[in-house]
N, C-alpha and C positions, 0 to 999 in steps of 0.2 A: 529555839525559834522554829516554827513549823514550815514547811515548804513543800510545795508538790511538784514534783518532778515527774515534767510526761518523757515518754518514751518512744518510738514503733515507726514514725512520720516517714514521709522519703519520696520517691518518683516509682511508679507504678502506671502499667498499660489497662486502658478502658476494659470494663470484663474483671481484671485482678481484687484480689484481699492486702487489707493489711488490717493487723491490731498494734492499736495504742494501748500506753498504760499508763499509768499516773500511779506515783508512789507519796503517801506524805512523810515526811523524815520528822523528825523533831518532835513528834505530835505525841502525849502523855495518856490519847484516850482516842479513841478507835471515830471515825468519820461514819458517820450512819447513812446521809443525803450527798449524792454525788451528783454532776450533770457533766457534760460535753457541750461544748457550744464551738461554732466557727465562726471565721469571718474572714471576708474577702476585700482585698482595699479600696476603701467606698462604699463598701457598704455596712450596715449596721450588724451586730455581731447576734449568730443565729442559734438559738436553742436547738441543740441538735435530738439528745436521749437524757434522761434520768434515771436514778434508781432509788434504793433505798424506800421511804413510804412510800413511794410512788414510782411504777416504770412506764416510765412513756417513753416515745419519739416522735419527732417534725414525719410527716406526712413526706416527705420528699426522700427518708430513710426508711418507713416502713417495710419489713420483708428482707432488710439489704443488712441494717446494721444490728449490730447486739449488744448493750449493755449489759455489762457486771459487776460484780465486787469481789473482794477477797476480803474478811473483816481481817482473819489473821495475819493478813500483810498490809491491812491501812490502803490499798492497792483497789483501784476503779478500772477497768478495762473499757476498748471499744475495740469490738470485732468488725471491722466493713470489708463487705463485700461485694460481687457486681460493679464495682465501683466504674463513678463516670466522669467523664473532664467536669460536670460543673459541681464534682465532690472537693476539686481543688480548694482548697482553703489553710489559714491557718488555725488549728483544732487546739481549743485552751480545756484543762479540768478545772472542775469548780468542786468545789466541799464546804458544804452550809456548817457553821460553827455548831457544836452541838450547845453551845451558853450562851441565849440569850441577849444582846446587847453587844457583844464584839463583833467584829468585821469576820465574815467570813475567808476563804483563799478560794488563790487562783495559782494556775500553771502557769509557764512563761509559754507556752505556746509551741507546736512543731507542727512543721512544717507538712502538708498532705497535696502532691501534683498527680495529678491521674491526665496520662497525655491519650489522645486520641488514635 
């Protein structure tokens, strides 16, 4: 059974870094499309970065954060940095299925506080 497992989350001062990382376990074939997303309580859950065909970020990351991958460790990164109280959130990975028709995954979520 597949499962991704994020890592990196914590309490950090306005200004500081932290990198997340999302591992998928179980998985028989390598995750190509990853993304980051957060969400704060109340509100609706925010597309943070992407990678894989496509590297993007939210406009509110630009400059600050970095997406990656590791293909040989199934492993997505997010490098933040500058970071600000309103980066507080809780940060999920996502990994689009590479077959068609199945349910894609998700993280359980860690936890990111940036105090002022």
């Amino acid at each position: 059974q597949v499962q991704l497992v994020e890592s990196g989350g914590g309490l950090v001062q306005a200004g500081g870094s932290l990198r997340l990382s999302c591992a998928a376990s179980g998985a028989l074939f390598t995750f190509n499309d990853w993304a980051w997303h957060r969400q704060v309580p109340g509100k609706q859950r925010e597309l943070v970065a992407t990678v894989g065909s496509l590297t993007t970020y939210a406009d509110s990351v630009k400059g600050r954060f970095t997406i990656s991958k590791e293909n040989g460790r199934n492993t997505v990164y997010l490098q933040m940095t500058s970071l600000k109280p309103e980066d507080t959130a809780v940060y999920y990975c996502y990994a689009k299925n590479p077959y068609r028709g199945y349910p894609d995954f998700w993280g359980q979520g860690t936890q990111v506080t940036v105090s002022s």
